[in-house]
LONU-257755 format. One line per field, with one value per residue (C-alpha): residue number from 1; residue in three letters; x, y, z. Coordinates in pm, 1 decimal. Layout:
// residues N
i: NUM, ...
aa: ala, ...
u: X, ...
v: Y, ...
w: Z, ...
END
This chain:
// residues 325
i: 1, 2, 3, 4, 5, 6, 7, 8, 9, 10, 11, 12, 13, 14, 15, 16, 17, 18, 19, 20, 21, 22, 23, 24, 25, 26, 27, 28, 29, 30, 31, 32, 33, 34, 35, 36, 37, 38, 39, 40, 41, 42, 43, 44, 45, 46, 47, 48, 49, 50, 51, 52, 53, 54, 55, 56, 57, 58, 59, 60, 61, 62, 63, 64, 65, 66, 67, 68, 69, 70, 71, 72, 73, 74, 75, 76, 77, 78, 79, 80, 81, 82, 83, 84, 85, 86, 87, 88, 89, 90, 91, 92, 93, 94, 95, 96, 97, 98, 99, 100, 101, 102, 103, 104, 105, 106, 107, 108, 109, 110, 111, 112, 113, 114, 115, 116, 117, 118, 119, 120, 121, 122, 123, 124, 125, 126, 127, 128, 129, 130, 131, 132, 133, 134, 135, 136, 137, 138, 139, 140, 141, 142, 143, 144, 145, 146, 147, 148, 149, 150, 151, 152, 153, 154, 155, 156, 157, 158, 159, 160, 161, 162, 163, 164, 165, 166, 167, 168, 169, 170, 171, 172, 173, 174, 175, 176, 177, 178, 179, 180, 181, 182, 183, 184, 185, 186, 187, 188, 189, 190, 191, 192, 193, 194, 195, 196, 197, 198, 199, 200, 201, 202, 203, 204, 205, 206, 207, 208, 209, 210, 211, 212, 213, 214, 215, 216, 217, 218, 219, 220, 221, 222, 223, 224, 225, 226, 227, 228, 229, 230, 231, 232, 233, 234, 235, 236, 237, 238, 239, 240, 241, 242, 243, 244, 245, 246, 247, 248, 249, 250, 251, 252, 253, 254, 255, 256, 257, 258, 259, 260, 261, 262, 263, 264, 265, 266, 267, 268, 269, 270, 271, 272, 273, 274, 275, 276, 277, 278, 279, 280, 281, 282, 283, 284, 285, 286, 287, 288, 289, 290, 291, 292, 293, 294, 295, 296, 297, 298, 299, 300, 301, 302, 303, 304, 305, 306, 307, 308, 309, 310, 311, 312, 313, 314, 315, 316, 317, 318, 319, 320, 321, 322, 323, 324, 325
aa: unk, unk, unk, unk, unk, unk, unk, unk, unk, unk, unk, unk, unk, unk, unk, unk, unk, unk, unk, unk, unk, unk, unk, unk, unk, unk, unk, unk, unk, unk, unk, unk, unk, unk, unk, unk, unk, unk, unk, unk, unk, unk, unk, unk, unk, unk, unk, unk, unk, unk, unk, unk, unk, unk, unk, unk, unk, unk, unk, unk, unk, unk, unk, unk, unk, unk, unk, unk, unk, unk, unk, unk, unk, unk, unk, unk, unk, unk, unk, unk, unk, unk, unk, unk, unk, unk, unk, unk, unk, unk, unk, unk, unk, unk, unk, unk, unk, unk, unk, unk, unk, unk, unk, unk, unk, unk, unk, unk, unk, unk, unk, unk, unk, unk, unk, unk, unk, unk, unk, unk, unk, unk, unk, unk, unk, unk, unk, unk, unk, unk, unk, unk, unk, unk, unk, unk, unk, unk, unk, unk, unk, unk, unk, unk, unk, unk, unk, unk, unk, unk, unk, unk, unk, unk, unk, unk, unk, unk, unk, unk, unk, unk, unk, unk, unk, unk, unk, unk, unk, unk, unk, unk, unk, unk, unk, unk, unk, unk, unk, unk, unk, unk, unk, unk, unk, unk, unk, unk, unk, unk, unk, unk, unk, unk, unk, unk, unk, unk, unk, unk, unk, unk, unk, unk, unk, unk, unk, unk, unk, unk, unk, unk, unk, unk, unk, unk, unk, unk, unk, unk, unk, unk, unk, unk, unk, unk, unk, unk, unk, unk, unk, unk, unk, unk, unk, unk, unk, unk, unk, unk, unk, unk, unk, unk, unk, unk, unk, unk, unk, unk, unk, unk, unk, unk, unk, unk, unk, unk, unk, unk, unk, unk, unk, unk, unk, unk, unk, unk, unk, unk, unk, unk, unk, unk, unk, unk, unk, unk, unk, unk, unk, unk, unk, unk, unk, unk, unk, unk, unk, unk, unk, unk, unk, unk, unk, unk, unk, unk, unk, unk, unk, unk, unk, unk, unk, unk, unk, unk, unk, unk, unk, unk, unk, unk, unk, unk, unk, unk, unk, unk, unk, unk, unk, unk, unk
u: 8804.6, 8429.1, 8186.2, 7990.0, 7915.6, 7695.2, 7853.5, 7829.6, 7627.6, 7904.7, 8213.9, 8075.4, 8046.1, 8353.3, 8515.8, 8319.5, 8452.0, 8242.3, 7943.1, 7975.3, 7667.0, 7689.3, 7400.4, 7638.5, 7954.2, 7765.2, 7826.7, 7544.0, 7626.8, 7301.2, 7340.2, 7084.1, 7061.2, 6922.5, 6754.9, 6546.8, 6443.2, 6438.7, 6074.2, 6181.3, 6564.5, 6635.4, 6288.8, 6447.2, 6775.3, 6651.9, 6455.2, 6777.9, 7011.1, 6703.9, 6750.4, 6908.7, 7210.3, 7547.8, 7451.6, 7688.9, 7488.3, 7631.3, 7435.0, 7506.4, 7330.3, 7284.1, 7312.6, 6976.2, 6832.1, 6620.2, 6815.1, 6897.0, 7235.5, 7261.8, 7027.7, 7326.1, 7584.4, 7403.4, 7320.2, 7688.1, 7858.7, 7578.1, 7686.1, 7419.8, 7553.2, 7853.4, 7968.9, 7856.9, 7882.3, 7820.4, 7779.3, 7818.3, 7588.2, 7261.1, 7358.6, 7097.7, 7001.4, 7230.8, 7525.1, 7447.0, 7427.6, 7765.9, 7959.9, 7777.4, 7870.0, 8202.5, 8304.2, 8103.4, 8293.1, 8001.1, 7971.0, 7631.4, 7492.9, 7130.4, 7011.8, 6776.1, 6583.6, 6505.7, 6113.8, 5977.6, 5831.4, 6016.4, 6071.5, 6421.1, 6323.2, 6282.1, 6662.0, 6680.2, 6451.9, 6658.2, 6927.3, 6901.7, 6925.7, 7205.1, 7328.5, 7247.2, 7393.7, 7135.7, 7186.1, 7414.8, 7159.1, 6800.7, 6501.4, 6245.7, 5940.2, 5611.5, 5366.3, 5444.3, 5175.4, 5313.5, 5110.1, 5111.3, 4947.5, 4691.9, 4816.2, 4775.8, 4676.3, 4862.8, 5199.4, 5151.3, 5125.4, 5405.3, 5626.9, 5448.4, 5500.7, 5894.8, 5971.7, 5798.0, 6003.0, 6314.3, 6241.7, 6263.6, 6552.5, 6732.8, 6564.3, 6479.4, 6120.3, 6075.9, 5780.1, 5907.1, 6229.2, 6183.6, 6215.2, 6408.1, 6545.4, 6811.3, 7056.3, 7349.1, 7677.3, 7896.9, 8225.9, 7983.6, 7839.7, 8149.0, 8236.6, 7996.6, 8024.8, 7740.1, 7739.9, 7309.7, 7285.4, 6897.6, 6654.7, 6807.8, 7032.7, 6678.5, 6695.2, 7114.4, 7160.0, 6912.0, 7097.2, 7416.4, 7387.3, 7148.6, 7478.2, 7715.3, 7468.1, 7410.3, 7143.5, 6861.2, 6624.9, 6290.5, 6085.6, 5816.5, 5768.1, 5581.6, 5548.9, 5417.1, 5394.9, 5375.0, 5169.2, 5303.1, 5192.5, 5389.1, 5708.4, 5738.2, 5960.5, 5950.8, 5711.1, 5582.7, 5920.6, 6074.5, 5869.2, 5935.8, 6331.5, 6331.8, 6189.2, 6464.4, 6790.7, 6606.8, 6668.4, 7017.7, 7167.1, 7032.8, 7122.1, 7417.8, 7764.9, 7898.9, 8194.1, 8479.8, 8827.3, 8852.8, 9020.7, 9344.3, 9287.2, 9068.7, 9359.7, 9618.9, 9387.2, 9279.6, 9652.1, 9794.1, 9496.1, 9575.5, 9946.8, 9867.3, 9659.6, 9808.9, 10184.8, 10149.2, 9856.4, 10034.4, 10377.9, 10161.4, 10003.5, 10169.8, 10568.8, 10549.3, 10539.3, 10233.6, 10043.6, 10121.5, 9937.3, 9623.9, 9551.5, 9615.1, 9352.1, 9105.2, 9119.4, 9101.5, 8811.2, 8637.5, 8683.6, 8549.4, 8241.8, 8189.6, 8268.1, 7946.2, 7691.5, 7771.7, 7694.6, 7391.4, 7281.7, 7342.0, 7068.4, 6776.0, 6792.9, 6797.4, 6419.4, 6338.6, 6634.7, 6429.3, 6127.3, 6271.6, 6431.4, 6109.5, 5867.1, 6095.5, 6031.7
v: 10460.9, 10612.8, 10385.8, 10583.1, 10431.2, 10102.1, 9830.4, 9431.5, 9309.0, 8971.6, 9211.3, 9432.8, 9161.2, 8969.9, 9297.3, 9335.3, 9213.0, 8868.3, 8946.0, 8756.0, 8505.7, 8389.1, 8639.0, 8665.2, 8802.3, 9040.3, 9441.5, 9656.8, 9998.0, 10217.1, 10610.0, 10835.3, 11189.4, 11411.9, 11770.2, 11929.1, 11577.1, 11577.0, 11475.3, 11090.5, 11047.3, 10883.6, 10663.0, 10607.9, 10483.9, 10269.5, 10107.9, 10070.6, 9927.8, 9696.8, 9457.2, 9133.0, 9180.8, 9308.5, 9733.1, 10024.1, 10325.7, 10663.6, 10958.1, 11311.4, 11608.8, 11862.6, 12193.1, 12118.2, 12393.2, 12222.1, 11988.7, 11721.4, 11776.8, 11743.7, 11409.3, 11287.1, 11364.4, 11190.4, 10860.3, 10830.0, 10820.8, 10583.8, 10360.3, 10399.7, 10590.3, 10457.8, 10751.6, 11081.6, 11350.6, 11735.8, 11969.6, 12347.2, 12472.3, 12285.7, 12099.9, 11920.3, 11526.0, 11395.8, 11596.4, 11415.5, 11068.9, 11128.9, 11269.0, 10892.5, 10642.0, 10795.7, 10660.3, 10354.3, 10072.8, 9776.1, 9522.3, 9686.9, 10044.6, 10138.2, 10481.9, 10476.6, 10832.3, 10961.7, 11033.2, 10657.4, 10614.8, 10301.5, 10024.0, 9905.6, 9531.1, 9512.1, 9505.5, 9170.4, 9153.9, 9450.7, 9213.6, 8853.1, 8936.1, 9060.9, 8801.7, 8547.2, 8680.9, 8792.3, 9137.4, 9457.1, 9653.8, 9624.5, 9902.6, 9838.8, 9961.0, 10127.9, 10036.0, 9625.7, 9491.9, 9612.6, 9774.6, 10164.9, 10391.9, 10546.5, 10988.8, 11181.1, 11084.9, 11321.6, 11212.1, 10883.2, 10982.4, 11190.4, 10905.8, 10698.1, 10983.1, 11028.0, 10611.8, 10617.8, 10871.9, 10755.4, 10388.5, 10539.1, 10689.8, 10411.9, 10082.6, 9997.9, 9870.3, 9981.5, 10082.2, 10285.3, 10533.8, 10764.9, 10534.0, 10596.3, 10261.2, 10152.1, 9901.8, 9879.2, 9726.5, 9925.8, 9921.0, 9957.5, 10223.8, 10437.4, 10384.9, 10559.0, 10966.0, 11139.4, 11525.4, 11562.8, 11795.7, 11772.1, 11521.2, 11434.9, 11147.8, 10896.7, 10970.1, 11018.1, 10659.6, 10506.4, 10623.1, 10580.0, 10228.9, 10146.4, 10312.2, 10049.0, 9778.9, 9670.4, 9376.0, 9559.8, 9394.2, 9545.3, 9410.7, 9481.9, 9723.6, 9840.6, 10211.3, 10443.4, 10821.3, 11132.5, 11413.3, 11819.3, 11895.7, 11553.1, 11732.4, 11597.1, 11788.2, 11680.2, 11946.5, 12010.6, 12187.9, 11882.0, 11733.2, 11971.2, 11986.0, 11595.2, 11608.0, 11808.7, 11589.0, 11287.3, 11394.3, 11553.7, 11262.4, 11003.8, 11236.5, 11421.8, 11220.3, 11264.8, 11519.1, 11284.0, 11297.4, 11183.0, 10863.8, 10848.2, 10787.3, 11084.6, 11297.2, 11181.8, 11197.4, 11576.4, 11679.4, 11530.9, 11728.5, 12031.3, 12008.2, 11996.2, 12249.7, 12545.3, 12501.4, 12712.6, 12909.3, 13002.8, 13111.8, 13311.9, 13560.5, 13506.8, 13398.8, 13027.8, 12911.6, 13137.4, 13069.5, 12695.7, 12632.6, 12892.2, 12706.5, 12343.2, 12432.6, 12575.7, 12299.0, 12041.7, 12223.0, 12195.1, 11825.7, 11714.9, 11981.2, 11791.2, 11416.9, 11560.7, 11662.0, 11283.4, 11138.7, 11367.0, 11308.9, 10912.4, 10906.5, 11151.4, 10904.2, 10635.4, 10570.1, 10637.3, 10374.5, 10138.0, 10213.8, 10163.7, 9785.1, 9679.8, 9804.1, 9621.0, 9285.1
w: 15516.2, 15531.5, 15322.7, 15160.3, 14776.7, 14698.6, 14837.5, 14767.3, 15051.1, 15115.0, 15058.2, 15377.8, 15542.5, 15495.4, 15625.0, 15946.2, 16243.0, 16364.2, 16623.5, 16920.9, 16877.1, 17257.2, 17471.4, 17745.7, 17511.2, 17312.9, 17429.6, 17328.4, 17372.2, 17407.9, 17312.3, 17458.7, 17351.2, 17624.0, 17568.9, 17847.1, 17974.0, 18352.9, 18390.0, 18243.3, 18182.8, 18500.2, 18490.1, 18142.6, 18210.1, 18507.7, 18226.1, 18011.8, 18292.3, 18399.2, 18069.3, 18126.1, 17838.9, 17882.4, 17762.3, 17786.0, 17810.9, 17675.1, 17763.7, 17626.0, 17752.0, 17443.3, 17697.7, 17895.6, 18065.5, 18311.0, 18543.9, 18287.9, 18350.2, 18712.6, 18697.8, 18511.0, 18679.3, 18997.2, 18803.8, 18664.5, 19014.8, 19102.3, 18800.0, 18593.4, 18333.6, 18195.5, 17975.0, 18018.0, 17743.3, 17810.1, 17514.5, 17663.0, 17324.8, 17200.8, 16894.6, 16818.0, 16846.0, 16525.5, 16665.6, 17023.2, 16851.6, 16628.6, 17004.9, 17152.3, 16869.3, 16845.5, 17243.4, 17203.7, 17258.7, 17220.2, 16938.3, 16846.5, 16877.5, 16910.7, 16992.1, 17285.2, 17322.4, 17673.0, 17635.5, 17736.1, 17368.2, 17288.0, 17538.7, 17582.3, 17695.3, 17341.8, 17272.4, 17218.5, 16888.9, 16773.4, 16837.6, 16711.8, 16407.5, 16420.1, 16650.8, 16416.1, 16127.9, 15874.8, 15935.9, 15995.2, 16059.9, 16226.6, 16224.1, 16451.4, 16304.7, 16472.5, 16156.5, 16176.4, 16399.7, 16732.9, 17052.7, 17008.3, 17180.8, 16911.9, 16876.0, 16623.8, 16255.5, 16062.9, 16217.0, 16104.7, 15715.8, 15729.5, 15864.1, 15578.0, 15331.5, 15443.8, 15442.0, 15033.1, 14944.1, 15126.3, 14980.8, 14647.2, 14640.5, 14846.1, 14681.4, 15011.6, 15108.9, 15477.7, 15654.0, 15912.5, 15803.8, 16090.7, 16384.9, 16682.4, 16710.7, 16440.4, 16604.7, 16385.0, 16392.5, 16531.4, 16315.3, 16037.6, 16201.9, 16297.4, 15931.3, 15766.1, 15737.4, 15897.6, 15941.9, 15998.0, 16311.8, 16371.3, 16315.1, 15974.6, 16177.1, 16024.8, 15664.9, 15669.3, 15824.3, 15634.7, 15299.8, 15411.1, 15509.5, 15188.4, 15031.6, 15217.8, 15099.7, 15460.1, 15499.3, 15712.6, 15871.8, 16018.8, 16334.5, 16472.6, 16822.7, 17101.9, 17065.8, 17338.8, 17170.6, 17387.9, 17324.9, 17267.6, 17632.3, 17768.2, 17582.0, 17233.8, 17021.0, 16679.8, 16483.9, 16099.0, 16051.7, 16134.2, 15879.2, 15632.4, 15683.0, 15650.6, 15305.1, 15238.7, 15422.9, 15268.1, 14876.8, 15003.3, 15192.8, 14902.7, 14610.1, 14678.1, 14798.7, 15128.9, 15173.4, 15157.8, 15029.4, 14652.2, 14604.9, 14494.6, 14135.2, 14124.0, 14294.4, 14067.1, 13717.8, 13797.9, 13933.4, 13604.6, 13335.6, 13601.5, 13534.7, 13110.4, 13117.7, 13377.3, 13254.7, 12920.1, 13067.3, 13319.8, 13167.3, 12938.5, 13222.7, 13543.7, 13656.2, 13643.8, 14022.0, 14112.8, 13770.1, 13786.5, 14140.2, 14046.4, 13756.3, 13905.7, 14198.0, 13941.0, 13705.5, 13984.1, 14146.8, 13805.7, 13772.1, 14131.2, 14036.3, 13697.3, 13894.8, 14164.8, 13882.4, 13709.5, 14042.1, 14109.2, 13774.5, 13777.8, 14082.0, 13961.1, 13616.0, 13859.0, 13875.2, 13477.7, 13396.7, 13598.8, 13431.6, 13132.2, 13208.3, 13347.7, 13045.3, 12836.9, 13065.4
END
């Protein structure tokens, strides 16, 4: 069943399977999207293979034009790739992730991008919490004290922009929202339903585990940028579109299948209201099921603007509590 509403942190817990705590048994399965990368992916997974833990690494080429593909293919009969994913169509980088966590078979899942920006030896940070038992999830952020190579200016206060306004909506105080590196448990992580395509995989996670109330934990890491003309991707429409999947994945539920008490409550006011309605107008059979799907429809829209509702007041309710100590 797809988590998806605020959870009690020691209920999630209790219904997670244990983490290994031994080094030696823990699987970390490392998913690594791959568009138009042949200049660093294999330099890149040499790097990921290199670290002295047990790491599965699922690779899936979103329909690279430039040799990506091939590189692959050549470093998965050498061994180095463990799965390898093909998409005949770009999709994008969340549809690459969701295709990688859904064959990943480690007890933690961290997504590992193939442009040499983050540094995989740091795994094991990302890790030990996790290991240790504080945490479901870990963020490794670029703003806590780590090396970085210094880029460009605006960039960083439109991460810093993105994490405020994702903090607010979530109750979550992060510092870095937008990071590539989120290691999460990974039957926590298969659990909860994300649909982003794009670069909305940051804020959707972010919300839906906040939503799960997962124990997150941020640490600090190295961080080596690359500029447009070293092949960065990632532009101000990016920027822009993430305002947008940040208020949409923290506002508006995920797509799920009511539960059954919501099934049975707007079959049975469905059912009151259609009978006579429908005798009235139409032959009973074909009246009966019209009405039923129209009056259902109009309870799960009514049941969505509660919910949407419940989280813009959100904020002012807290404002409220607190000015009245």
């Amino acid at each position: 069943m797809p988590i998806f509403r605020r959870s009690d942190p020691a209920a999630l817990v209790a219904s997670l399977a244990p983490v290994p705590t031994d080094w030696n048994a823990i699987r970390i399965t490392a998913v690594m999207p791959a568009y138009n990368e042949a200049a660093h992916i294999e330099q890149a997974i040499r790097l990921v293979k290199a670290v002295p833990l047990t790491i599965e690494l699922v690779c899936v080429d979103d329909a690279s034009r430039d040799g990506t593909g091939a590189i692959l293919k050549r470093l998965k009969t050498e061994g180095l790739v463990d799965t390898l994913i093909h998409h005949e169509v770009n999709r994008g980088k969340g549809s690459a992730l969701r295709s990688g966590i859904a064959v990943a078979t480690g007890h933690v899942i961290v997504v590992q991008d193939a442009d040499l920006e983050y540094d995989p030896t740091e795994f094991a940070e990302l890790l030990e919490p996790i290991r240790t038992g504080k945490a479901d999830a870990v963020f490794g952020s670029r703003f806590q004290s780590g090396p970085r190579r210094v880029l460009y200016f605006w960039h960083s206060v439109g991460n810093r922009f993105l994490t405020l306004l994702s903090n607010m909506l979530t109750d979550l105080n992060l510092t870095d929202m937008e990071t590539c590196y989120k290691m999460v448990r990974a039957d926590l992580l298969k659990q909860l339903p994300l649909t982003s395509s794009r670069f909305g995989f940051e804020p959707e996670v972010t919300a839906r585990l906040s939503s799960a109330g997962a124990r997150i934990w941020e640490v600090p890491i190295t961080y080596s940028g690359r500029t447009y003309a070293e092949g960065k991707k990632i532009n101000w429409k990016d920027g822009v579109a993430a305002l947008w999947h940040i208020v949409r994945f923290n506002v508006a539920p995920p797509r799920v299948p009511p539960t059954s008490l919501r099934i049975f409550v707007a079959l049975g006011v469905a059912q009151l209201v259609a009978t006579p309605s429908a005798h009235a107008y139409l032959d009973p059979v074909t009246g009966s099921v019209i009405l039923q799907v129209l009056v259902a429809g109009l309870l799960g829209f009514l049941l969505t603007i509660k919910r949407v509702w419940y989280v813009l007041t959100e904020p002012f309710r807290r404002l409220w509590r607190w000015l009245r100590g």
